[in-house]
C-alpha positions in Angstrom: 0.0 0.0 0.0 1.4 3.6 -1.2 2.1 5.7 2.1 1.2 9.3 1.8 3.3 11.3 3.6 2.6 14.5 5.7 4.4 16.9 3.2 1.3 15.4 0.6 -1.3 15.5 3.7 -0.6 18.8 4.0 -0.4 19.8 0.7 -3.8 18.5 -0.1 -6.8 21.0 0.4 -9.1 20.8 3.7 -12.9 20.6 2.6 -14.0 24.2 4.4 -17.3 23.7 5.9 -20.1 26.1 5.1 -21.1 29.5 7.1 -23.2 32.2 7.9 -23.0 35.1 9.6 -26.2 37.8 9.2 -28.0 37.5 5.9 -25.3 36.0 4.5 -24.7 32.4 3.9 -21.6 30.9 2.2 -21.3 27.6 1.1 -18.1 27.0 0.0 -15.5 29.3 2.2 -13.0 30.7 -0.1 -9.9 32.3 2.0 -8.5 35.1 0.3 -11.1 34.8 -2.4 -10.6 36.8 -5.7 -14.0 37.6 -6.2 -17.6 37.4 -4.1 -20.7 37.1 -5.4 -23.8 38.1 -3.7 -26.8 36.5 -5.1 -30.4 37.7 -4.0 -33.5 35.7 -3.7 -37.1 36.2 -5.1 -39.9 37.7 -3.6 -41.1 34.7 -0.8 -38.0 33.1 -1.3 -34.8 32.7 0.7 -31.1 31.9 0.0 -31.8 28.0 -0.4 -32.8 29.4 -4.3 -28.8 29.3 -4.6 -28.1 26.3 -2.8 -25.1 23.9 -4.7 -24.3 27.2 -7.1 -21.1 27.2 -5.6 -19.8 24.0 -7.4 -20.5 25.7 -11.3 -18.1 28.6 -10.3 -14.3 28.8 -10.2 -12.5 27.3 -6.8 -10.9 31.0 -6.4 -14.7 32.5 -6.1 -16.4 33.0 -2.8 -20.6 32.6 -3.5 -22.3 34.8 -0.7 -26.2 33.6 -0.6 -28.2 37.0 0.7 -31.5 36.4 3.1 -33.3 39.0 3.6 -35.0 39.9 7.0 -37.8 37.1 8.1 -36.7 34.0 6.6 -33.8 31.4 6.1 -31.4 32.3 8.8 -33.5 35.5 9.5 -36.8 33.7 10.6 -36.9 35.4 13.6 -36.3 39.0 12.4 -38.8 41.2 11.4 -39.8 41.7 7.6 -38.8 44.7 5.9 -41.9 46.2 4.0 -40.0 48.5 1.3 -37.1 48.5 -0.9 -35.5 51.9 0.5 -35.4 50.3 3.9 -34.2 46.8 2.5 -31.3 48.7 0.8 -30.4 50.5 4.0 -30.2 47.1 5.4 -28.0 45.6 3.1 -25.8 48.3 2.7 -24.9 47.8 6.4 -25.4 44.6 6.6 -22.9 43.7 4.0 -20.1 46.2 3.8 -17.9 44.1 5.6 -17.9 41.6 3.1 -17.4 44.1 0.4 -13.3 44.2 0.8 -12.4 42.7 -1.8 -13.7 42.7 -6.0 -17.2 41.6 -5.6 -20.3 41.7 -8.3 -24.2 40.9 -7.9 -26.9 38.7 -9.0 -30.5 39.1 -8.7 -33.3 37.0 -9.3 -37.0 39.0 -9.8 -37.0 40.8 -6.5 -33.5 39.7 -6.1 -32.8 41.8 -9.0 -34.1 44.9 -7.7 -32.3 44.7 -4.9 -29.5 44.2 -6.8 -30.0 47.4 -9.2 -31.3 49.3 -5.9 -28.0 48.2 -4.3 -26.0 49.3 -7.0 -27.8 52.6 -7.4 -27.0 53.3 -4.0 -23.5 52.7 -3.5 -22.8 54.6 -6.8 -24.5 57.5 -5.0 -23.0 57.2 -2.0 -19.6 57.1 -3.6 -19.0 53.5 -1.9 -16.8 50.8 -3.9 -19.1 49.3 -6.4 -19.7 45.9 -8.2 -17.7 44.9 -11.1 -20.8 43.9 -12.7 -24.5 43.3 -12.1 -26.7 40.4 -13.2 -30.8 41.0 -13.4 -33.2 38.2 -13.7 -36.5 37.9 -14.5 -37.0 41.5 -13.8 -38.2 44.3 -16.0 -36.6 47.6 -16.2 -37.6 50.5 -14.2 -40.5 52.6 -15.7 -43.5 54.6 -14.5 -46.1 53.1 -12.7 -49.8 53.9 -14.8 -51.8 55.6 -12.6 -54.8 53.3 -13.3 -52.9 49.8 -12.1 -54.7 47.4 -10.7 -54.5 46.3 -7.0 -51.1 45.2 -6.3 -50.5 41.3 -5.4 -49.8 41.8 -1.7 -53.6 43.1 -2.3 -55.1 40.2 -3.3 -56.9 37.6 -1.1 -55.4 34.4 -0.3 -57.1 32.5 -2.9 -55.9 34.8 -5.6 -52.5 34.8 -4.4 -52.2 31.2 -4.6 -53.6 30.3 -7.4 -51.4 32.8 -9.1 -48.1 31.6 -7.5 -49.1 28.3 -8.1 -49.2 29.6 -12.3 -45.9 31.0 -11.6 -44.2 28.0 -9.9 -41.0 28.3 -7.9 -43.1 27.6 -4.9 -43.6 23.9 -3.3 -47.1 22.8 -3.9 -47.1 21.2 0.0 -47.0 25.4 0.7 -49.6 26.8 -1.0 -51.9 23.7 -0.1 -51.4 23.4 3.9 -53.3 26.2 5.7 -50.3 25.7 8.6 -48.0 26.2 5.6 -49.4 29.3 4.5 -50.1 31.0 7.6 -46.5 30.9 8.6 -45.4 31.3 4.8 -48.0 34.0 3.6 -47.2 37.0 5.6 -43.6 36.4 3.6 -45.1 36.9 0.0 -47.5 39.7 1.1 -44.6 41.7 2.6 -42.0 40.9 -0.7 -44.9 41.5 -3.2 -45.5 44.9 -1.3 -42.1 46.1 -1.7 -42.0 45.1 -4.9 -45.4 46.6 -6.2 -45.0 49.8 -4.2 -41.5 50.7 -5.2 -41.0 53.8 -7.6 -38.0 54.7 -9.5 -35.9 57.6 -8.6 -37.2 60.2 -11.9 -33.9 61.2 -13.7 -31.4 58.3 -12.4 -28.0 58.6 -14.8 -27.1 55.6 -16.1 -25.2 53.4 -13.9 -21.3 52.7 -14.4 -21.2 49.4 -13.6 -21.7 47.1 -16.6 -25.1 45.0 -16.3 -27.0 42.0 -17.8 -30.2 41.1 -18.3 -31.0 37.2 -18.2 -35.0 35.8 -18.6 -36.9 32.7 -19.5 -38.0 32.3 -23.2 -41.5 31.7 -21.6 -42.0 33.8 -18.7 -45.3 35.9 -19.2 -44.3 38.2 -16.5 -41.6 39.7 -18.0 -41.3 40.3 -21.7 -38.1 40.3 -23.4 -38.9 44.0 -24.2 -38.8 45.2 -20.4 -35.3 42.8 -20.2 -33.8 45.0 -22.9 -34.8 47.9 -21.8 -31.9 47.5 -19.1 -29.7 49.1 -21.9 -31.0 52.5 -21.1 -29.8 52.1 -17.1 -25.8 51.5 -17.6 -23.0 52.8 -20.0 -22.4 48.8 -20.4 -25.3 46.6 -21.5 -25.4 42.6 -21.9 -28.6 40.5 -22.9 -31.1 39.7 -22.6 -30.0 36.1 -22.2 -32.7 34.1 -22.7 -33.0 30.5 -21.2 -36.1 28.3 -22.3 -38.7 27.9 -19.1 -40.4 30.5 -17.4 -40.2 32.5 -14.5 -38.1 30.3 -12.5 -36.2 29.4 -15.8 -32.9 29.3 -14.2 -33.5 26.2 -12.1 -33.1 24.2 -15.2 -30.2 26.8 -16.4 -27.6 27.4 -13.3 -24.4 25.9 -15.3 -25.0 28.1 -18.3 -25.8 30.9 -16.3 -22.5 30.6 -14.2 -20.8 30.1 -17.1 -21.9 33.4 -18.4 -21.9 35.5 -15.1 -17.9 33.5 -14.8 -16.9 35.4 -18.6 -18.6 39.0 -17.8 -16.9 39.6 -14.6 -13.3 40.5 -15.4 -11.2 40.4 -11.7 -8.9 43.0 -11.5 -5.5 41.2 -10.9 -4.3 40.7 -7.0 -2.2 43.6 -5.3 0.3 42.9 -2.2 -2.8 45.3 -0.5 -5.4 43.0 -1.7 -3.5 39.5 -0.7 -3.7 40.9 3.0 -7.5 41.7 3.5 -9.8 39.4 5.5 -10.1 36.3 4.1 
């Protein structure tokens, strides 16, 4: 039998086990990572949207899965009723984990949050993303004045039937009155940040470069509203369309890494950079 000896043992990588700390869960540890990227979750949803992403992206990237407030790690917390006050959150939240090149992927309200995020830190003269990924989520544009009740609005029936048209939500939820009554309050609160949010009138476009990926048969969100991203950054990519619909990319994770892993170009490492937390 071939003895492996302790210069090999310690040669040979240590699995890392996964963490968490605040809204943010990481499932593959990456010290001294070269890159993180945050991924945000739908409306009703929670980080476990991401889960085994880690494994279609390069060893040298650091995958941070984003809950917000009220569920996934958060249960406990209170919900956060409006995108403002979500961004204030995060922006606190996850500054500390913003020391090193980092970019952003965002599915429906995930990619709100996402463009919010970005908006924000661009404002706020804050290091920014070296690139931002929307999903399933059409650009900003102004609200007609004769819309119809917003979802968070609508009774439980109505909301159910229409997430279960939608899918990306377990059937054993929408059916179980236990279920819902504990899951519910979640999709009212997300649906009413989401409905309710306007666009800040006159925004510049942003600097960072952004993409806009959708499912060839998502009914929410035409391919029109993807494009229209173009008119929000100096640097437009998309829309990339995947078949399915609005939960397309739970079919499409490989091809989507594989696309977020050519548009972010890292910055190569600095003495500075090879010292920051890990």
């Amino acid at each position: 039998m071939q003895q492996t000896s302790s210069a090999d043992r310690a040669a040979t990588p240590i699995p890392r086990l996964p963490t968490a700390r605040g809204p943010v869960t990481v499932p593959r540890p990456v010290p001294d990572a070269a890159v993180r990227l945050f991924l945000f979750h739908h409306a009703g949803g929670s980080h476990r949207l991401y889960l085994g992403w880690e494994r279609e992206f390069p060893a040298d990237w650091e995958l941070c899965l984003v809950d917000a407030p009220g569920r996934g790690r958060l249960l406990g917390r209170p919900l956060i009723g409006t995108c403002d006050r979500l961004v204030d959150y995060f922006l606190g939240e996850l500054e500390p984990w913003m020391d090193r090149p980092f970019a952003f992927f965002g599915h429906s309200m995930g990619a709100l949050v996402a463009y919010e995020l970005t908006r924000r830190l661009v404002e706020e003269e804050r290091p920014l993303p070296l690139w931002a990924g929307l999903s399933s989520r059409g650009a900003p544009r102004e609200r007609a004045a004769t819309a119809s009740r917003g979802r968070h609005e609508w009774t439980d029936a109505e909301l159910r039937d229409w997430l279960r048209s939608v899918g990306g939500t377990p059937d054993k939820v929408l059916d179980s009155a236990r279920l819902w009554k504990a899951f519910g309050p979640v999709f009212r609160n997300d649906f009413a940040l989401v409905d309710t949010w306007r666009p800040v009138p006159d925004s510049e476009p942003l600097p960072v470069p952004l993409a806009a990926f959708g499912g060839t048969e998502d009914d929410l969100v035409e391919r029109a509203r993807l494009a229209a991203w173009a008119g929000h950054t100096q640097r437009f990519s998309g829309p990339h369309l995947h078949s399915g619909g609005h939960f397309y990319l739970q079919r499409h994770r490989r091809a989507i890494a594989r696309r977020i892993t050519e548009a972010v170009t890292v910055p190569p490492r600095t003495p500075s950079a090879a010292g920051a937390r890990s």
